[in-house]
N, C-alpha and C positions, 0 to 999 in steps of 0.2 A: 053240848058242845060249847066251847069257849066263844068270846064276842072277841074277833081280831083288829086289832092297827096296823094296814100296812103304810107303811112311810116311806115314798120313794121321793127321790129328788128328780126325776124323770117319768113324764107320763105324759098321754096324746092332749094335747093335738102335736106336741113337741115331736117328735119322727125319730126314732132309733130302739134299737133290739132290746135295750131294759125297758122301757117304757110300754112298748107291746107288751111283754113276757109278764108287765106286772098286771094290765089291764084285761088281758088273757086270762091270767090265772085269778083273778077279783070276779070274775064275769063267771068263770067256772064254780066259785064258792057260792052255797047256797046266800042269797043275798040280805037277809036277816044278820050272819055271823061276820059279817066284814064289812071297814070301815078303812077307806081310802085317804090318807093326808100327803098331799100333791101341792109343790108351788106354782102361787099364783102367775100368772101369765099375765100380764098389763097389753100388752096388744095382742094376743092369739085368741079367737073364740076359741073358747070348752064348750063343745055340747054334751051338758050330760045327760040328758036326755035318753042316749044308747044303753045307760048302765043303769041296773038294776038298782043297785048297792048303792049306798051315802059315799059320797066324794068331799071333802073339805077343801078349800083350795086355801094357802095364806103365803105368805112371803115369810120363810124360816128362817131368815139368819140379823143380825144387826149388820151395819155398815161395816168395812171394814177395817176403820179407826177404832171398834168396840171390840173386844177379847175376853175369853171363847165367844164367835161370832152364833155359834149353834145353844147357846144358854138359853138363848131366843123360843128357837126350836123346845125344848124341856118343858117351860111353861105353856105354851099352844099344848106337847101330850098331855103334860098333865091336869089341863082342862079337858080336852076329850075323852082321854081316862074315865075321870067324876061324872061327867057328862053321859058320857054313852055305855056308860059299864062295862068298859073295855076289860079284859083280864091277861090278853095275851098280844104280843107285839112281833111284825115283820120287819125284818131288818134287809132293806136291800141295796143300804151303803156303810156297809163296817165302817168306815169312819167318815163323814162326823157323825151320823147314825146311831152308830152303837154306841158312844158318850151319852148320848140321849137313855138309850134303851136301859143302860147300866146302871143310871141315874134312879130310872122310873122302876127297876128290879130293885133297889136299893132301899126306896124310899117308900114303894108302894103294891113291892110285892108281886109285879106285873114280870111275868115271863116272857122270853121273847127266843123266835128264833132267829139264826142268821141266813140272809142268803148272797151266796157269791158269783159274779158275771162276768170275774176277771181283774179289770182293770184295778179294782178297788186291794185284792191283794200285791197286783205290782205295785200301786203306790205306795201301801204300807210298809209295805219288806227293804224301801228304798232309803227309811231311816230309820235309824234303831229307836226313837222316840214313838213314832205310828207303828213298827214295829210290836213295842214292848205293850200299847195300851190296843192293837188286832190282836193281838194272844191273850190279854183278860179277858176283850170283851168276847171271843168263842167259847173262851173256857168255862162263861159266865153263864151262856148262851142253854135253851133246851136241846135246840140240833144245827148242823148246820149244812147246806144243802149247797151244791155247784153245780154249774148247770152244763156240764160236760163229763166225762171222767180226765178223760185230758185234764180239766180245771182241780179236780180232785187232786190228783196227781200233784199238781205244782202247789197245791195248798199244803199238803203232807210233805212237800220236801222244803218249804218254807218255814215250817211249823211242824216238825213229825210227832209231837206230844200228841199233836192234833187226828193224828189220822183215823181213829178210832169213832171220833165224831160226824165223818164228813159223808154227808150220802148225797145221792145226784139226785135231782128234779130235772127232765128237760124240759124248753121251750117244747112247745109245740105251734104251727102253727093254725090259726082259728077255723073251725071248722068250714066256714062258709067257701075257703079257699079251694075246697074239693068241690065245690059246685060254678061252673061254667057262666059267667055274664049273658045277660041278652043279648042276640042278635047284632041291637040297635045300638047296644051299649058298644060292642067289640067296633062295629065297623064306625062310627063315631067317631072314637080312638084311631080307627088308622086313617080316617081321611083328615082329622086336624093335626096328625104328626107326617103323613103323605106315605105311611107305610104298605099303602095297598098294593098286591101283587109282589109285596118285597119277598125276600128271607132275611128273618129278623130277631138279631142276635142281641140278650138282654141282659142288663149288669141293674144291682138294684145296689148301691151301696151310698155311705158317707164316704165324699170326694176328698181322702186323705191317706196320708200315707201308711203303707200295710195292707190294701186293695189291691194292688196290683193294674191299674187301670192305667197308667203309663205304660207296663209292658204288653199289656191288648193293644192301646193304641199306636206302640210299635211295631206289632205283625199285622194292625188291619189293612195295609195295602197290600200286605201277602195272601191273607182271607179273601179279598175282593179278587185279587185276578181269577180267583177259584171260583168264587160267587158273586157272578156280574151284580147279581141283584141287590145284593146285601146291604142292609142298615143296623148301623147300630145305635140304641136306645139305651138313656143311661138316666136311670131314675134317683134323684139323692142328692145335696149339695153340700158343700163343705170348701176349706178353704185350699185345696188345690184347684179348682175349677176354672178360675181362671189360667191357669198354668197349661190345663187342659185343653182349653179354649184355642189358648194361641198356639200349641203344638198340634192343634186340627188343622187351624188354619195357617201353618205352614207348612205342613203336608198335603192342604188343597184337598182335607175329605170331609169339607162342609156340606156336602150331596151325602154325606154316608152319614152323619154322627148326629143323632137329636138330644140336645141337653133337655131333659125333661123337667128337671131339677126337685123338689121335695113335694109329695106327693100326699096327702092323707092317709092313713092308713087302709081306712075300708074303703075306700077308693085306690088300690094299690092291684089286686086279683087281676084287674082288664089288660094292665100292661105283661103280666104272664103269659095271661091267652092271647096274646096278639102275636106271641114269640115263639121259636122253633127252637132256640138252644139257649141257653142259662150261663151266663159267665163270667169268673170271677175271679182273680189268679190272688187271693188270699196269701202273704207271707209274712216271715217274722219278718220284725222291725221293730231296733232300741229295744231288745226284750222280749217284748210282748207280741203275743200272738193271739190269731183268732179262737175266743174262746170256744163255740160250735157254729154257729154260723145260720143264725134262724131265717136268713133267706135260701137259703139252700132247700132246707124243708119246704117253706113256702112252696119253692118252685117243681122242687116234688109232687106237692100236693095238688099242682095242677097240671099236672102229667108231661115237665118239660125235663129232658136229657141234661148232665149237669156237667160244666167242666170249671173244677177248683183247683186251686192253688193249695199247694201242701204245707198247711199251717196251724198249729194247736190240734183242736178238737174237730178240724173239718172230717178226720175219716169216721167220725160218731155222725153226723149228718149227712154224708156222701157213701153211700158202698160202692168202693172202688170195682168198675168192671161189670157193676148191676145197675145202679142206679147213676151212674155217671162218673165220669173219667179223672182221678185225681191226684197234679202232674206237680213237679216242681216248678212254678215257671222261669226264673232265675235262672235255674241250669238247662231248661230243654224247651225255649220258645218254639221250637221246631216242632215238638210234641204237643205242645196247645194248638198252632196252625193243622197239622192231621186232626186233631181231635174234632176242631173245631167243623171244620171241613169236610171231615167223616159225617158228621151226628146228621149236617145242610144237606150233605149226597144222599144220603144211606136212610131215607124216612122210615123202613120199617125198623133198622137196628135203632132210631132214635126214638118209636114208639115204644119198641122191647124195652129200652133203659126206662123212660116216661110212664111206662104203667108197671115198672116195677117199682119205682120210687111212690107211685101213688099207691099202690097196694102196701109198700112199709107204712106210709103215713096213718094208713086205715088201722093199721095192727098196733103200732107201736108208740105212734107221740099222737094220742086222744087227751085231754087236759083232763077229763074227766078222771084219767086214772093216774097222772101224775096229782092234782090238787090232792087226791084220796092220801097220799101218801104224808103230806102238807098235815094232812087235817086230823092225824090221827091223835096228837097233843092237843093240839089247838081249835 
């Protein structure tokens, strides 16, 4: 089997969905064949200590008075290249990534494949310059992989040369998530957030636009009349939060709403179990849309009811109707307020959803058999 490079620009202790997905699927390769290169963080510990595998951490780019800032980046692989006897390359940001990759196929023979998360093909498609050099470097590429079919979809009608090339990998989320926190861990959690004896409605995202957390916190005083008890917890920070902030507290629901704000990741599973419903009103915005949505799974994976917002690849993460209820929220606010208030009433129809979405998880997104697919070149 090949010695891999995966090279991501996003990795933990940093907090969001490529970063997981890359450190996931590193933790699932046997740890001999992969080799992690990750920017350095000046103030975040990295423990790596969790991970099996070699981690590199450096700071890949020159200033931004330097051009191509990523030339930087080239020299670092192709030290670790010689170094580790690298043969084959991950690519999980087409540009400026794949400059890199295309360089080191060039010069030294190293194959690489691509993978896509979304965002990286909106950027590119937005000028025909990033354009013109995201269609070499696929085309350059051994495969390349999206992590929705939705994302498939928009890469083929971006690029339809390409469609022949593009196969799905999902997130999955980490196995441990299907196994339940201690006792002492859960009830910890609700007496330093005051959720005890609540009902307690969970949103896990980055605080920006395309979440839909504005229009949650527009119907939560319609939710509460329904559900005296209710609180909501919001795990995630970003730069609408304060915007957040001040629209709680002019709605006077500082008793209902705990900004949790960014959370570790394996320290993330206790605020699931603490919760009764899951939600998220996902929608387009400028474009782009949720590519799958690997808190959805998560939140599967620990047996809670899901109510998303209809956007990209959420219906590959959600089945609508089994695993949780997925609404436009835009159009039918009214329809997230029943959902919501159904799932809080109705605890047996929000187990039936809750253990049907944990029973997909057990069947369908195991990393073990997504990497298999990853590793049959490389």
């Amino acid at each position: 089997m090949k010695k891999t490079l995966i090279i991501t620009l996003e990795f933990p202790p940093i907090i969001g969905g490529v970063g997981v997905y890359v450190a996931d699927f590193a933790a699932a390769c046997p740890k001999e064949c992969v080799v992690v290169l990750a920017p350095k963080r000046e103030n975040k510990q990295a423990d790596h200590s969790v991970y099996q595998h070699r981690i590199i951490r450096k700071n890949m780019f020159f200033p931004a008075l330097f051009w191509p800032r990523w030339i930087k980046l080239f020299f670092q692989v192709k030290k670790i290249i010689k170094k580790e006897n690298i043969t084959h390359i991950h690519v999980h940001h087409i540009l400026p990534v794949g400059y890199v990759a295309l360089l080191c196929k060039r010069f030294f023979g190293t194959s690489f494949t691509v993978f896509s998360h979304g965002t990286d093909v909106h950027l590119a498609a937005q000028h025909w310059w990033k354009r013109l050099w995201a269609k070499k470097i696929v085309l350059a590429s051994s495969r390349v992989f999206a992590n929705s079919e939705n994302l498939k979809s928009k890469i083929t009608q971006e690029f339809p040369s390409l469609a022949s090339r593009v196969e799905v990998l999902y997130p999955c989320p980490n196995a441990d998530f299907l196994v339940a926190p201690k006792k002492e861990v859960l009830q910890q959690v609700k007496q330093q957030y005051a959720i005890e004896g609540k009902q307690v409605l969970l949103s896990v995202s980055r605080l920006v636009d395309g979440k839909g957390l504005s229009y949650l916190l527009s119907i939560l005083p319609k939710i509460a009349k329904k559900i005296p008890h209710l609180v909501w917890v919001i795990v995630g920070d970003g730069e609408k939060k304060q915007a957040l902030m001040h629209e709680v507290q002019k709605k006077g629901l500082q008793n209902i709403v705990r900004f949790v704000g960014n959370v570790p990741h394996e320290q993330l599973k206790v605020f699931y179990y603490t919760a009764d419903v899951f939600a998220l009103l996902t929608h387009p915005y400028r474009g782009k849309e949720e590519g799958l949505g690997l808190v959805f799974l998560e939140a599967a994976a620990t047996g809670l009811p899901v109510v998303a917002g209809r956007s990209g690849g959420v219906g590959e993460a959600v089945v609508d109707k089994k695993t949780g209820l997925i609404i436009d929220a835009h159009a039918n606010l009214d329809g997230v307020v029943g959902a919501i208030v159904g799932f809080m009433s109705d605890k047996a129809v929000a187990r039936q959803f809750g253990e049907a979405g944990k029973a997909r998880i057990r069947s369908e997104f195991i990393w073990k058999n997504q990497v298999a697919k990853a590793l049959d070149e490389s």
